[in-house]
C-alpha positions in Angstrom: -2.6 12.7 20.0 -1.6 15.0 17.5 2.4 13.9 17.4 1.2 10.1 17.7 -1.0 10.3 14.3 1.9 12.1 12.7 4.2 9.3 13.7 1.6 6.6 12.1 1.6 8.0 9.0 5.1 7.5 8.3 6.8 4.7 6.9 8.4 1.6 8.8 11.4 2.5 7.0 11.1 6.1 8.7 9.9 5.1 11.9 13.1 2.1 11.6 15.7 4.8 10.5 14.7 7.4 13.5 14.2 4.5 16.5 17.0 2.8 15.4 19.3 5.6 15.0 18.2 6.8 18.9 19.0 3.0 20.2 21.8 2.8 18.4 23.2 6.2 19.6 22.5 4.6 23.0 23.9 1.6 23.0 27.0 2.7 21.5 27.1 5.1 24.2 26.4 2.5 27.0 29.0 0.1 25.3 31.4 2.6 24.1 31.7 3.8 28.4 31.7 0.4 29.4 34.9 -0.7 26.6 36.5 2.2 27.6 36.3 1.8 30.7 37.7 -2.1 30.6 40.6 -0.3 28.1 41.6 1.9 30.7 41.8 -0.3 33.2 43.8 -2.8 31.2 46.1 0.1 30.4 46.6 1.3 33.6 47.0 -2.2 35.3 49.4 -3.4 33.0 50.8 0.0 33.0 51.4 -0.3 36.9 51.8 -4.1 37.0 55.4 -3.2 34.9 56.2 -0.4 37.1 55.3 -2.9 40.2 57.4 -5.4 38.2 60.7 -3.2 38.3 60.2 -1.9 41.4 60.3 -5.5 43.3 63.0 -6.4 41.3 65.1 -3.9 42.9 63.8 -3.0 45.8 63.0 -6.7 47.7 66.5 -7.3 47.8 66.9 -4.7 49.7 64.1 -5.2 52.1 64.9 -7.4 55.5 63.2 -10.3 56.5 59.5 -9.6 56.9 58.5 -11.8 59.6 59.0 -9.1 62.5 56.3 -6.3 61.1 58.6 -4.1 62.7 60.1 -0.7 61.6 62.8 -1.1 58.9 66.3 -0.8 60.8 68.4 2.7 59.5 70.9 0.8 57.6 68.2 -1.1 55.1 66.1 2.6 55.2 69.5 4.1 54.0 69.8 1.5 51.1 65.8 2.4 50.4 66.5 6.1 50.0 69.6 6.0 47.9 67.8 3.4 45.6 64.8 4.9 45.4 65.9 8.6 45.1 68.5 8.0 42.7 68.8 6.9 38.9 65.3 6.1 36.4 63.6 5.3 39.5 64.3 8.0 41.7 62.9 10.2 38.4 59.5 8.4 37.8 58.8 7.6 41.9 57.1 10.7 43.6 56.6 9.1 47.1 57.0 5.7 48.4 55.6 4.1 51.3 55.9 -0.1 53.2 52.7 -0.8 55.1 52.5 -3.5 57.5 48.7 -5.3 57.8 47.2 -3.2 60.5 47.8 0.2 58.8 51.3 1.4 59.9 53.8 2.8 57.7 57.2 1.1 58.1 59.3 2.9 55.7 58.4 6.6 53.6 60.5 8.5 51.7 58.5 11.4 54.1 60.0 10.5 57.1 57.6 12.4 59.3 55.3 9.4 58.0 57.1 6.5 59.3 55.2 4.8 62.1 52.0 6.2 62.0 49.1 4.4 61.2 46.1 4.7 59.5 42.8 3.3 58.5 43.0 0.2 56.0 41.3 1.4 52.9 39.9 -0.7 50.3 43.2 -0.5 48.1 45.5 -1.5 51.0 43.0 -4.4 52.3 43.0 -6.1 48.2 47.0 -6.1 47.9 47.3 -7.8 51.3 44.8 -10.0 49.7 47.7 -10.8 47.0 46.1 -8.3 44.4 48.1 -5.5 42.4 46.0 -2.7 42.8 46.8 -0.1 40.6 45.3 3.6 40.0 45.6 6.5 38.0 43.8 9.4 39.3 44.6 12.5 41.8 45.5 11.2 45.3 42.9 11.7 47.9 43.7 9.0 50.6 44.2 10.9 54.5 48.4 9.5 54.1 48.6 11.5 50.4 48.9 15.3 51.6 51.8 15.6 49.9 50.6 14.0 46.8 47.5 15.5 46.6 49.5 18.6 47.0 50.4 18.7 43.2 46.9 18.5 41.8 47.2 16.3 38.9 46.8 12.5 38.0 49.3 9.7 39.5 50.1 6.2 38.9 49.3 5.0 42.7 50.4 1.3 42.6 50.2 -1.3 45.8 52.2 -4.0 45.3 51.6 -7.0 47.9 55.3 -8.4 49.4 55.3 -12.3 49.3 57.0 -14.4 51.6 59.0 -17.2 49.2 57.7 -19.6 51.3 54.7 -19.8 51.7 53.6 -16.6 49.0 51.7 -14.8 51.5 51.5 -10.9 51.7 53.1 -10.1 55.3 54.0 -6.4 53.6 52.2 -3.9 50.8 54.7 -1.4 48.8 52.8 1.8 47.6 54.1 4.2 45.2 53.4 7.0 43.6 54.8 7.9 40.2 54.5 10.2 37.1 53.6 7.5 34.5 54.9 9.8 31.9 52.8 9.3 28.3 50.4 7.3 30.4 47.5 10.3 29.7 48.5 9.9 26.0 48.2 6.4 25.8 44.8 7.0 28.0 43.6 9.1 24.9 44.4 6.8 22.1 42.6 4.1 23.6 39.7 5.8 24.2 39.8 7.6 21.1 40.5 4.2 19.3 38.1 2.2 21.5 34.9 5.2 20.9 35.7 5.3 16.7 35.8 0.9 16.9 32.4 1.2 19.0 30.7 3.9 16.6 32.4 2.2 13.4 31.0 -1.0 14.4 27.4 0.6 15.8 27.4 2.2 12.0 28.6 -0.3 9.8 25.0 -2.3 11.9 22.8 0.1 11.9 23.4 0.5 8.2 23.3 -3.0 7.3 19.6 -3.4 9.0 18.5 0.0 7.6 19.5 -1.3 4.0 17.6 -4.8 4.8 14.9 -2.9 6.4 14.6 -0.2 3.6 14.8 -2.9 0.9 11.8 -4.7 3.0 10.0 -1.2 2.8 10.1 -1.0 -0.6 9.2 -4.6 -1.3 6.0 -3.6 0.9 5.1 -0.3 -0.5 5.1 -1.8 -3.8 2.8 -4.6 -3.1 0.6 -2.3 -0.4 0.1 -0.1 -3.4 -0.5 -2.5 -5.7 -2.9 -4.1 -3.2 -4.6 -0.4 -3.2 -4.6 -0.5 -7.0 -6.2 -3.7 -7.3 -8.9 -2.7 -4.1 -9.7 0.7 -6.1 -10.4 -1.7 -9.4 -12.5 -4.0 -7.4 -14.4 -1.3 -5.6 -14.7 0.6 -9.1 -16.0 -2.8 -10.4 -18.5 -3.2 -7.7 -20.0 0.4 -8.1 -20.3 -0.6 -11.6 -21.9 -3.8 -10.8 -24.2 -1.7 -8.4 -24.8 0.6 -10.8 -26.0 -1.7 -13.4 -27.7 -3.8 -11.5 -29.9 -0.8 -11.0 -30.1 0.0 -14.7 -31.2 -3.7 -14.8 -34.2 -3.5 -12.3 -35.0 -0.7 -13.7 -35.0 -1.4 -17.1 -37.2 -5.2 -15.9 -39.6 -2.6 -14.3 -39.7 -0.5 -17.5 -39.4 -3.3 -19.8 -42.6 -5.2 -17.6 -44.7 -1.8 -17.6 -43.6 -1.4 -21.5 -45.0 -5.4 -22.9 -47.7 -4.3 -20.2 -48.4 -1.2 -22.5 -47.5 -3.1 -25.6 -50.0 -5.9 -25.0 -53.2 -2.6 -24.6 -51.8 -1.4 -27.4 -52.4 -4.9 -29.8 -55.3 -5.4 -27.8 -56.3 -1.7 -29.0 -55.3 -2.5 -32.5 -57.2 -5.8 -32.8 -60.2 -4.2 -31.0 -60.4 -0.8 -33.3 -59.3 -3.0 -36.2 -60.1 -6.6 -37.1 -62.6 -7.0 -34.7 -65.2 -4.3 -36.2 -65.1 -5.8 -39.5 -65.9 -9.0 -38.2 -68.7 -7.6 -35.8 -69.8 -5.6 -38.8 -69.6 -9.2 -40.8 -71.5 -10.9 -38.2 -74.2 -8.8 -38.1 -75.0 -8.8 -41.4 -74.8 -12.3 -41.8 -78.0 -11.9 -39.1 -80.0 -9.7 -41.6 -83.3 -10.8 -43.4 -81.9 -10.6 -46.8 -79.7 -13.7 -46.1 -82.5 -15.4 -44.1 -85.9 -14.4 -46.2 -86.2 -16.9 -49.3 -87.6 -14.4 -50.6 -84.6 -12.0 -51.2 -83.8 -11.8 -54.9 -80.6 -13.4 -55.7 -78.8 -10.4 -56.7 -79.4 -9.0 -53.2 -78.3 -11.9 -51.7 -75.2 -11.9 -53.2 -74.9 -8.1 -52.6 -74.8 -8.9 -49.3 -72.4 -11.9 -49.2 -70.1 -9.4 -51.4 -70.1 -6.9 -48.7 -69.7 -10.2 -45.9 -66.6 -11.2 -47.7 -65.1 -7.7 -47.9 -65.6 -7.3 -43.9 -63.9 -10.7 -43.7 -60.7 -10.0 -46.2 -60.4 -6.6 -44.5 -60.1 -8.6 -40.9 -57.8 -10.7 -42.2 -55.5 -8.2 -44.1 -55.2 -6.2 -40.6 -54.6 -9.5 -38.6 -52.0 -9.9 -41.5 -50.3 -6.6 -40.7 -50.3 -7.1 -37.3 -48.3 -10.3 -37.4 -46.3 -9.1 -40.1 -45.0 -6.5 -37.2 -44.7 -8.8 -34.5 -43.1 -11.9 -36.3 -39.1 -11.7 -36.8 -37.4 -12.9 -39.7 -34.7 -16.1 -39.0 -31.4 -13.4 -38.5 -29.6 -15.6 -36.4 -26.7 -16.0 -39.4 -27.3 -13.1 -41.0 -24.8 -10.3 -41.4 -25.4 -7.0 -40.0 -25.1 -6.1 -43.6 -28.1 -8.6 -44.5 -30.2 -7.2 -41.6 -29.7 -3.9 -42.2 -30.7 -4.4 -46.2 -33.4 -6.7 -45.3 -35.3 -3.9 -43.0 -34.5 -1.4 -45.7 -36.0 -3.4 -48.7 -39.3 -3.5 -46.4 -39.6 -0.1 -45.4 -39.0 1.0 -49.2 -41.1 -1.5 -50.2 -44.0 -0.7 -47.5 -43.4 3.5 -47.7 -42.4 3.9 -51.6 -39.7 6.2 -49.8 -35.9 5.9 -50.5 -33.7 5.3 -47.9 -29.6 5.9 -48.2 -27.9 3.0 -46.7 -24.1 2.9 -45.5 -22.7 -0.5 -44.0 -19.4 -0.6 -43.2 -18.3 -4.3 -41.3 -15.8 -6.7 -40.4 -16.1 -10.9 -40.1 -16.6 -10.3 -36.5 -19.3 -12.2 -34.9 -22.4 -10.9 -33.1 -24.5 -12.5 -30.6 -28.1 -13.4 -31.6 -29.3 -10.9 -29.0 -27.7 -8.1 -30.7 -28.9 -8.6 -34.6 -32.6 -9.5 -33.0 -31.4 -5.7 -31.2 -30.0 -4.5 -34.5 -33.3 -5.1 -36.3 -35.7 -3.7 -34.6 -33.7 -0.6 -33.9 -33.4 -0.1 -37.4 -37.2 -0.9 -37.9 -38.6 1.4 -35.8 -36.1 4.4 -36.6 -37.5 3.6 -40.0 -40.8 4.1 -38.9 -40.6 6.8 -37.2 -39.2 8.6 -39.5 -41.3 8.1 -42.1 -44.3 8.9 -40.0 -43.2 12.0 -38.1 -40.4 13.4 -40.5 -42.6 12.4 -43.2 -39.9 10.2 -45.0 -37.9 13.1 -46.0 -33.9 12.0 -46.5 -33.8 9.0 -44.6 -30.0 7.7 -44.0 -29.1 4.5 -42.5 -25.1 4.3 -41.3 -24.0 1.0 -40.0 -20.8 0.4 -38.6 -19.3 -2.8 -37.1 -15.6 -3.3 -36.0 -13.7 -5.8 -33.8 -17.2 -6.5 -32.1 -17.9 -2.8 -31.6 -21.6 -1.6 -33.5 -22.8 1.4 -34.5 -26.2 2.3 -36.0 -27.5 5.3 -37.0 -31.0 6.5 -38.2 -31.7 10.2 -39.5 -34.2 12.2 -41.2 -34.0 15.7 -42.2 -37.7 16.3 -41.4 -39.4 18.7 -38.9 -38.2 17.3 -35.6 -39.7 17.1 -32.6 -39.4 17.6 -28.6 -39.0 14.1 -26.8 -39.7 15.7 -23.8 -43.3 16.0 -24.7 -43.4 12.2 -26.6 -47.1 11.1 -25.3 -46.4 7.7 -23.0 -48.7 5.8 -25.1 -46.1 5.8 -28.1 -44.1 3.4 -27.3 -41.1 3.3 -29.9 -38.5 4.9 -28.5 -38.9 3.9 -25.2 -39.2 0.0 -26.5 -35.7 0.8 -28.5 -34.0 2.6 -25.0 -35.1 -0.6 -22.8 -34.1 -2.7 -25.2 -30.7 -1.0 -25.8 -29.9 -0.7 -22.0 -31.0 -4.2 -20.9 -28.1 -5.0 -23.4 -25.5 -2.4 -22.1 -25.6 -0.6 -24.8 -25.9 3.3 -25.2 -28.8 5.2 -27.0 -28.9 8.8 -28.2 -31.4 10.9 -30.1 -31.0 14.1 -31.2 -33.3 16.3 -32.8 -34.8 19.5 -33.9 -35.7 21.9 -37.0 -32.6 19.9 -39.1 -34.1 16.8 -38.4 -33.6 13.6 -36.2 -30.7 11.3 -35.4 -30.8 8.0 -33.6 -28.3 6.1 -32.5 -27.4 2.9 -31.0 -23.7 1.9 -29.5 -22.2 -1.3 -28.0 -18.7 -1.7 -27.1 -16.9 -4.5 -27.9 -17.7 -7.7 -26.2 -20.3 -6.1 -24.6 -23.0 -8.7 -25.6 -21.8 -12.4 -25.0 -23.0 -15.0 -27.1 
């Protein structure tokens, strides 16, 4: 449901702050009826319980003996009337009425009243149980016409009669009377009881919604640092993916490349070497070596052009090893290396080569000089042999562990893209660049060629 994912998405604070302010609103409701309600009926029993009070004080004097349930006798109804109807009383009292345990009226102030009887209601039954009842509301009991007659709220106390004796309820005195201020003390208390209720319900709801907001907080700060940290993890293992793709590839390159590589010697030694000697063997096979006969002059003709075939073999072999055989670099500076590869290539070409160096003490790993080396090398050679030697430059660069080389030429160029497979330089310096981590770059075209190799630092551990 739509309103159901809307209400996921939002905080706990949120989702705290709007269900708690809805219980809260209810239970301060629920309480603030039910304390109001207990108020008012404190008020209005106390309230009537000192009415009730006053009443007996002066009027069970005045009342006979209970024991004969009968009609009060004219002289002690005369004494009722001038008491009741006269003075503070008499000003407060709006009716009174004596009811004897079945229901009659023995005495009212409404004469026409006096004698009847009527049903015991619930009030009547719990004062001749020994309870004060007392009410505040518009009179609605059948006995009340007159009462109910004025349309607004009474005090209606019944005030159980106690024998001294044995303080048992043989009459019940029920009065109606104004209760003057009684609705404004009504309204303070529940005006005082609702603003205690809500000040309390606030002065909670706030407290928790602090706690609660502070506990937010806390969590939103560590679920978004938890985020942070999952994004770097899963940033790290796409980058672990990602080169350990570069790496197969690179072992598959790198397998088909020494495959290549190992053709290509074979090619060298086979086009190379390996005629002159099968040139040298086959004359060694002629008749001029075997006939006694040859003259000795021809013989040694022969042997001349024997040992030639021979030297050549070996001078190729020579070459061959020379390219393949590395130099001890392990302790050499990047400085060292890159001088060392340049005297050779000067020394090999009769070419000039401007070299730049610019270091630091930091330290390399073996892997990377070995790298630095043969970069330089076969940049070198390449240039030489397709930019025909023209303004070679060497730049080397090395900070905090960080390297940079660079080989240009201001010769013809050319288009990698059309680099036959068989020549196998700059694909040998790209594998061996990327099986490091390192970055390779050519550029080239009718200014020349640039080639360059980068490592971060630390990228290559020792």
């Amino acid at each position: 449901m739509h309103w159901l994912t809307r209400w996921n998405a939002r905080s706990l604070a949120s989702q705290f702050f709007i269900m708690g302010g809805l219980v809260s609103l209810a239970a301060m409701f629920v309480i603030g009826l039910i304390v109001t309600h207990l108020i008012e009926d404190a008020v209005i029993h106390n309230s009537g319980a000192a009415t009730a009070l006053y009443v007996d004080s002066v009027v069970a004097p005045l009342l006979p003996d209970m024991q004969t349930e009968s009609l009060l006798d004219e002289a002690s109804a005369r004494a009722l009337d001038e008491t009741l109807g006269q003075g503070a009383l008499g000003r407060r009292l709006v009716s009174f009425k004596l009811w004897r345990r079945d229901g009659t009226i023995l005495y009212a102030n409404e004469k026409e009243l006096v004698g009847k009887r009527f049903p015991v209601n619930g009030k009547l039954a719990q004062a001749f149980a020994g309870k004060l009842v007392a009410r505040y509301e518009v009179a609605s009991d059948p006995e009340s016409a007159t009462e109910r007659d004025l349309r607004r709220a009474l005090m209606e106390i019944y005030n159980p009669v106690l024998q001294p004796w044995s303080g048992e309820a043989v009459a019940v005195l029920e009065f109606y009377e104004t209760a003057e201020g009684l609705d404004d003390s009504l309204i303070r208390a529940r005006l005082w009881s609702w603003l205690a209720v809500a000040g309390l319900t606030a002065i909670f709801f706030l407290v928790l919604s602090i706690l609660v907001f502070r506990g937010s907080r806390t969590i939103e700060v560590q679920r978004r640092a938890l985020k942070s940290r999952v994004d770097e993890l899963s940033a790290l293992l796409a980058e672990n993916r990602g080169l350990q793709r570069r790496l197969r590839l690179s072992s598959q390159r790198a397998a088909a490349l020494n495959e290549t590589y190992l053709r290509s010697i074979g090619a060298d030694l086979h086009d190379g070497p390996a005629q002159y000697i099968a040139y040298a063997s086959l004359r060694l096979d002629s008749n001029l070596l075997i006939d006694a006969a040859t003259q000795p002059e021809a013989r040694e003709k022969e042997l001349a052009w024997i040992r030639s075939s021979l030297a050549e073999a070996m001078k190729e072999i020579r070459d061959i090893c020379k390219g393949l055989v590395l130099p001890q670099i392990e302790k050499d500076s990047i400085a060292e290396i890159v001088k060392r590869v340049v005297e050779a290539h000067q020394q090999k070409t009769g070419t000039v080569v401007d070299t730049t160096i610019d270091e630091d003490v930091s330290e390399l790993a073996p892997a990377l000089k070995i790298c630095i080396y043969r970069f330089v090398q076969e940049a070198l050679n390449n240039a030489y042999r397709h930019g025909g030697g023209i303004q070679q430059a060497v730049r080397a660069t090395s900070h905090g562990g960080g390297v940079r080389i660079e080989v240009s030429d201001r010769g013809e160029g050319f288009d990698p893209a059309v680099v036959a497979p068989a020549s196998l330089g700059l694909a040998g310096l790209r594998e061996r660049i990327d099986s490091l981590g390192g970055e390779f770059d050519i550029k080239t075209g009718e200014g020349g060629t640039t080639v360059t190799m980068t490592f971060a630092p630390m990228e290559v551990e020792e």
